[in-house]
TORFI-947808 format. One line per field, with one value per residue (C-alpha): residue in one letter; x, y, z. Coordinates in steps of 0.5 Angstrom, whole numbers. Layout:
BEGIN
dokol	c(A ...) $
X	c(X ...) $
Y	c(Y ...) $
Z	c(Z ...) $
This chain:
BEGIN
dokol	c(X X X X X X X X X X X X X X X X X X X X X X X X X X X X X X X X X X X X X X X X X X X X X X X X X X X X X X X X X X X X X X X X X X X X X X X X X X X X X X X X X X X X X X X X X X X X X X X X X X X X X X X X X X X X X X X X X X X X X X X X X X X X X X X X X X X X X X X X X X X X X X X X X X X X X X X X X X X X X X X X X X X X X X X X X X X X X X X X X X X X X X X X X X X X X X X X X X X X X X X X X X X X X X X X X X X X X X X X X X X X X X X X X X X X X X X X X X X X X X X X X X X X X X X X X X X X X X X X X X X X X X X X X X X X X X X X X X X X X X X X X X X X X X X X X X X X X X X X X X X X X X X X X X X X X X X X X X X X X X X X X X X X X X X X X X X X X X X X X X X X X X X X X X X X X X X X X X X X X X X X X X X X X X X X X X X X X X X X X X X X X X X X X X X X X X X X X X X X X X X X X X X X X X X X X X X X X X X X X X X X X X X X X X X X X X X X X X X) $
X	c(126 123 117 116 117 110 106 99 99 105 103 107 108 110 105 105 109 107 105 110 116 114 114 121 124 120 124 130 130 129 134 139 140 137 144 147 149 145 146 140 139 133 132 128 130 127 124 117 114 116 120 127 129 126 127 130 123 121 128 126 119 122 127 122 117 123 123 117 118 117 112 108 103 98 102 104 97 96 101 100 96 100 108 111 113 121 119 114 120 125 120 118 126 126 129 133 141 144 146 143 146 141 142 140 132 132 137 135 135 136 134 139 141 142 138 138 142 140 146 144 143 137 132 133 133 128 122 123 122 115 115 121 118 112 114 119 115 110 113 119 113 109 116 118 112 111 118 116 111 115 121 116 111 117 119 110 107 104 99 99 90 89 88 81 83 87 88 88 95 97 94 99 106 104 104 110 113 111 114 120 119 117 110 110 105 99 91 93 94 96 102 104 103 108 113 112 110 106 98 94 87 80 73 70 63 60 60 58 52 50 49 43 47 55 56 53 58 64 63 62 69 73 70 73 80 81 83 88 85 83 75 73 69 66 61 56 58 66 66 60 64 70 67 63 69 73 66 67 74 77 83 87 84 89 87 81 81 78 76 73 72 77 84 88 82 79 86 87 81 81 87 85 79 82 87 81 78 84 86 93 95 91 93 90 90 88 86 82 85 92 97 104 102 97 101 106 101 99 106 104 98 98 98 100 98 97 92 94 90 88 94 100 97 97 104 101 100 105 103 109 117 118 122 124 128 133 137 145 150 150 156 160 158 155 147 142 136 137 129 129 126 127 135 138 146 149 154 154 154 155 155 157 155 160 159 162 167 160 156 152 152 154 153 152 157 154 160 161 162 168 171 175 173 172 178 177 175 175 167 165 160 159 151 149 151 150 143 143 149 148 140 141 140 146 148 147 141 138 131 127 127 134 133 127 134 138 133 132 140 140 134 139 144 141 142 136 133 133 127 123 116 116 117 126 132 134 136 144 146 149 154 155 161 158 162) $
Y	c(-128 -135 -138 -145 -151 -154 -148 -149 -143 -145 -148 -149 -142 -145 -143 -135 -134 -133 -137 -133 -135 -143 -143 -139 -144 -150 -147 -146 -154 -155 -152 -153 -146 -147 -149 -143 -139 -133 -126 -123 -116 -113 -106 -100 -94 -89 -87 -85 -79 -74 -79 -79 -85 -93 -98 -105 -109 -117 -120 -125 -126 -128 -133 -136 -137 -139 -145 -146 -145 -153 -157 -162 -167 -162 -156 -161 -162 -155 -155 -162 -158 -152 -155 -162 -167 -166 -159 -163 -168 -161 -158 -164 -164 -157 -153 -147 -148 -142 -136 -130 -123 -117 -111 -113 -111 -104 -101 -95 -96 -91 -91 -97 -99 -107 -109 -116 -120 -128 -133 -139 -143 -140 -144 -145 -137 -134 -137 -133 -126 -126 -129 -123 -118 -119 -119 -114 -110 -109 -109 -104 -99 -100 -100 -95 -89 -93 -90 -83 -83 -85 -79 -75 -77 -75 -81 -83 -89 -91 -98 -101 -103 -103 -110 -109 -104 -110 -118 -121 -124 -117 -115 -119 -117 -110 -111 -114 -108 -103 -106 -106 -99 -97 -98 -101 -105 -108 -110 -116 -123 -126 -122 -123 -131 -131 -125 -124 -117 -114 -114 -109 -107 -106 -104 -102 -97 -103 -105 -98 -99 -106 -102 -98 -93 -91 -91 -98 -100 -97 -100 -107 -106 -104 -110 -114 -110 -107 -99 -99 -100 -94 -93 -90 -83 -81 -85 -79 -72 -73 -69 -73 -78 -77 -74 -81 -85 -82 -83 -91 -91 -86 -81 -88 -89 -92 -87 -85 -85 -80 -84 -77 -70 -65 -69 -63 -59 -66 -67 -61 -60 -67 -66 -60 -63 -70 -65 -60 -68 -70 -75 -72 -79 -81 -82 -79 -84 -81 -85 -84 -83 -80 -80 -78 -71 -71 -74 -68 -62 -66 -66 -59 -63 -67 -73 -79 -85 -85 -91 -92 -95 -94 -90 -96 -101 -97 -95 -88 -87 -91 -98 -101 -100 -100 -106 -109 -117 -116 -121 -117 -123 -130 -134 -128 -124 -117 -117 -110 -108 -102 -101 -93 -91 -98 -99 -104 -103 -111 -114 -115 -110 -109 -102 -99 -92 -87 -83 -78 -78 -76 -82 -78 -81 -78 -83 -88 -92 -96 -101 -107 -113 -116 -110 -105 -104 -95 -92 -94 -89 -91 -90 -93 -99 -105 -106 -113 -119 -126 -128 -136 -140 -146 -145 -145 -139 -136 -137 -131 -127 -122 -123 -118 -114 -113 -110 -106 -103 -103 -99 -93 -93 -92 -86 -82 -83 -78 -72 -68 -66 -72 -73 -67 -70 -65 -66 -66 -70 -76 -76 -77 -78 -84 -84 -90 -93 -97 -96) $
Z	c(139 136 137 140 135 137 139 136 131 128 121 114 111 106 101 104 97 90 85 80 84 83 76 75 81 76 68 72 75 67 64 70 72 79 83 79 87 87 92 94 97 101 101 100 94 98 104 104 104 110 114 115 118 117 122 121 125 123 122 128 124 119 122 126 117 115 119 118 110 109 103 107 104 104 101 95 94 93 87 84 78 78 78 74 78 78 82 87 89 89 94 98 101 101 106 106 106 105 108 111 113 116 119 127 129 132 127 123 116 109 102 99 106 104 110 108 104 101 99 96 90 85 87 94 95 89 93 98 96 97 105 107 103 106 113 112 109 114 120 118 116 123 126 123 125 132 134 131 136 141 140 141 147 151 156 157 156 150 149 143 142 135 134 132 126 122 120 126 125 122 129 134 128 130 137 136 131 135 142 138 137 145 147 153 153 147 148 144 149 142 143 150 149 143 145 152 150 157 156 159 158 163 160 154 153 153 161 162 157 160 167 169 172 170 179 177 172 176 182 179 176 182 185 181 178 184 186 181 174 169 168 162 164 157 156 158 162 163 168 172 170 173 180 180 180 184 190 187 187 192 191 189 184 178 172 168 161 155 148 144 143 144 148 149 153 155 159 162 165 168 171 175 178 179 183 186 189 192 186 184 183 179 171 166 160 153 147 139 133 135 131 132 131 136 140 139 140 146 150 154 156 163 160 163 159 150 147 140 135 128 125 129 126 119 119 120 113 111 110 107 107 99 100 94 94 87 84 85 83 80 81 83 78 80 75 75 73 69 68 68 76 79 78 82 83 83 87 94 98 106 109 116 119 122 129 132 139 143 139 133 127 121 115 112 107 102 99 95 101 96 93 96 104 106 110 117 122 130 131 124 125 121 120 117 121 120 121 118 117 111 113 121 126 128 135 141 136 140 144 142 149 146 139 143 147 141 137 143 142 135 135 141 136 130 130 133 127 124 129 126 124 118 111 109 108 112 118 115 109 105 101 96 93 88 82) $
């Protein structure tokens, strides 16, 4: 899950914060108030539009930036003008020592799910908001619709190629985001180095555009990739495009991909003149624009194989989870924000999830972690679980092929309409016991 101490795009993350919160920790070491022990939650108040589930993605990233959250010469510098020298020095020794509880990566989530909890002093975890909310905002969001997508492509393969749509290292969090969720590979070699998540890729219309002939381009790349790779036939005349292939490659040839146009027709008539040739191995892979609907509209088609750029990485219209970082108790005394629509609830909170006897979750409960715990049923499930101990990882946490695993679980756990892609209530509803 974590990345390798001294691999070489590691870096100080330290400053991936506001200035806001620097200021607030430097009033607080003035007025002595920034040892006063603090709990903090991460959550979201409402699911966005038209979905009605989230999943919990970036916790491993964000063990491996708090690691990272260190203020070296080069950091401080940055703030000499900003902060006095009291909260210079406070930085200069600066490492997290509280304790963190998360809900695994790869769990569902609903509107007040209490995904992750901070304990620390004031100052050691209110400089954290921005960093958390960054990661986790983004890669819950980008989770959260790659799933979508895997729900309804129906056991086929999905790539993961919309590096070139974001920021760079928004691209290799994607990747990893939507491997999470199920795609079983990504274009981005960023990724595979850092996360072992399988790579894939073979040409693009510029290696056809290079030869003077398609046929010309073709064999050129079955020369070097083998029988086995993937053209893309439709850079001119598809169905020329597929007939050349096949003279080049033969009937094993690995798969043809369509990039444009109309993919359900597209697909279709591929497949019957893939067969008519002899081809009736050989994948077809589709890419453009598609979206968990398109993706849902093509299940009849014969489609072996969906590339998936743009609307990945984007969060498929939803390019934020809402995640909010609240202040819920200060020396054991619950606080809340009583702002009129952005309420918070104090206290501690934990939350367990209650499933039948044949595995369908039901619901889930919502509770203060030190008041009275819900009665307990047999199939009941505790979701938060120790993350960091006094600013350590926990030992045992799950790699990431294990929160990929944990996630397929959880979403064959929802009740089938809380699959839908259409407009409704969440998956399962959620009590809170929050007085």
């Amino acid at each position: 899950m974590t990345a390798a101490p001294h691999s070489p795009y590691r870096r100080s993350t330290a400053l991936m914060t506001d200035h806001y919160e620097l200021t607030m920790l430097q009033a607080a070491l003035a007025e002595g108030s920034a040892d006063r022990s603090c709990t903090f939650e991460a959550f979201t108040r409402r699911l966005p539009e038209g979905r009605r589930y989230g999943v919990v993605a970036g916790i491993g990233r964000v063990v491996e930036a708090l690691h990272d959250f260190t203020f070296g010469d080069d950091e401080l510098a940055q703030l000499a003008p900003i902060l006095d020298e009291a909260t210079l020095t406070y930085l200069s020794n600066y490492r997290f020592d509280g304790d963190i509880d998360a809900y695994p990566e790869g769990e569902l989530f609903f509107a007040g799910s209490p995904i992750l909890t901070v304990r620390g002093s004031f100052g050691s975890a209110c400089i954290l908001e921005t960093l958390i909310l960054s990661i986790l905002n983004h890669d819950c969001a980008i989770a959260s619709a790659a799933a979508r997508m895997v729900s309804v492509a129906a056991g086929r393969r999905l790539i993961e190629m919309g590096s070139r749509r974001t920021h760079e290292e928004s691209a290799v969090a994607c990747a990893r985001a939507a491997y999470l969720a199920g795609f079983g590979s990504t274009s981005n070699l960023e990724a595979g180095r850092r996360y072992g998540i399988p790579t894939g890729g073979t040409a693009a219309h510029s290696f056809t555009l290079l030869h003077d002939t398609e046929e010309a381009a073709f064999v050129a790349q079955i020369a070097s990739l083998g029988v086995d790779t993937t053209l893309l036939v439709d850079t001119y005349d598809i169905t020329q495009g597929i007939a050349t292939a096949i003279k080049v490659a033969g009937t094993d040839l690995g798969a043809i991909r369509i990039d444009s146009g109309d993919l359900g027709v597209l697909a279709r008539a591929a497949r019957d003149q893939l067969d008519a040739l002899g081809a009736t191995k050989t994948k077809v892979v589709l890419s453009g624009d598609l979206d968990e609907y398109a993706i849902a509209a093509l299940r009849s088609e014969p489609v072996d194989v969906y590339g998936v750029g743009t609307s990945v990485v984007t969060g498929s219209g939803a390019p934020t989870a809402s995640m909010v970082y609240k202040l819920v108790e200060v020396d054991g005394r619950p606080v809340a924000k009583r702002s009129e629509n952005k309420k918070s609830y104090g206290g501690r909170k934990s939350a367990l999830r209650r499933y039948r006897d044949t595995g369908t979750a039901t619901e889930e409960v919502v509770y203060l972690a030190d008041g009275p715990a819900p009665e307990s049923l047999a199939n009941d499930k505790i979701l938060p679980q120790p993350l960091l101990r006094a600013g350590k990882p926990v030992e045992g946490l799950p790699k990431l092929q294990d929160s990929r695993q944990h996630l397929a679980a959880a979403l064959v756990s929802l009740p089938w309409a809380g699959l839908k892609l259409s407009r409704g209530e969440a998956a399962i509803p959620t009590t809170s016991l929050i007085p």
